[in-house]
BALUMMAR-446195 format. One record per residue (C-alpha): residue number from 0; x, y negated, z. Coordinates in steps of 0.2 Angstrom, whole numbers. Layout:
BEGIN
ATOM   seq    east   north      up
ATOM   NUM       X       Y       Z
...
# end
This chain:
BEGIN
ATOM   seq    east   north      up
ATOM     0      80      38     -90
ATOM     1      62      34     -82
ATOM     2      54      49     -76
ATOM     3      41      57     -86
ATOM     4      24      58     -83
ATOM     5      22      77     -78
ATOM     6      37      74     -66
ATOM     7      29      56     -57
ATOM     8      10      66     -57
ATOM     9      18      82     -47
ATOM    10      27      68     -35
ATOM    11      13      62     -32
ATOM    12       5      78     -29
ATOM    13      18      82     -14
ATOM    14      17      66      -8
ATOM    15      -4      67      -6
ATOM    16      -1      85       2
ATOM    17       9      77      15
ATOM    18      -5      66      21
ATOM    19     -16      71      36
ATOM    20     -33      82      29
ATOM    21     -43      69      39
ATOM    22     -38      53      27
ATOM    23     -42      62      14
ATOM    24     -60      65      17
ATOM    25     -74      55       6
ATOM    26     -84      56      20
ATOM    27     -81      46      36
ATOM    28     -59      48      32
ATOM    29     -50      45      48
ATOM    30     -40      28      45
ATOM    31     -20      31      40
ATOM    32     -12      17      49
ATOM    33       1       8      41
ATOM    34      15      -6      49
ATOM    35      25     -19      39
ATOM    36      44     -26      43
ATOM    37      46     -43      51
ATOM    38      50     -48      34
ATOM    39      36     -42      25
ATOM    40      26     -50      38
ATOM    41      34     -65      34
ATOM    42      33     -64      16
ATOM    43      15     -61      16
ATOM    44      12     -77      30
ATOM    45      26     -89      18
ATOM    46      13     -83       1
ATOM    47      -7     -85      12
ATOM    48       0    -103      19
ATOM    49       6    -106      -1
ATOM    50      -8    -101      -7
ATOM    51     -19    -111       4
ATOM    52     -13    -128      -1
ATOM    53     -14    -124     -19
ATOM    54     -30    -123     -14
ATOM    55     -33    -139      -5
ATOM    56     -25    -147     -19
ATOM    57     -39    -141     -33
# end
């Protein structure tokens, strides 16, 4: 069964109290720095190249 709403919004709610204060800020947030798999890098550089000569052939 999928999860309810109430149950994904407290998740949600744990998963932000784990974040550093700083990133959380509205004003001047520190940046939360992210990394992606080889794979994921690949992905993302197989779909921009893609992308890219659909645009050349418009």
């Amino acid at each position: 069964p999928a999860e309810s709403l109430a149950t994904m919004s407290e998740r949600c709610r744990q998963q932000m109290r784990l974040l550093p204060a700083g990133t959380l800020r509205f004003v001047n947030p520190h940046r939360y720095k992210v990394s992606i798999s080889e794979r994921l890098k690949d992905l993302r550089g197989e779909m921009m190249q893609a992308a890219h000569i659909g645009r050349r052939q418009l």
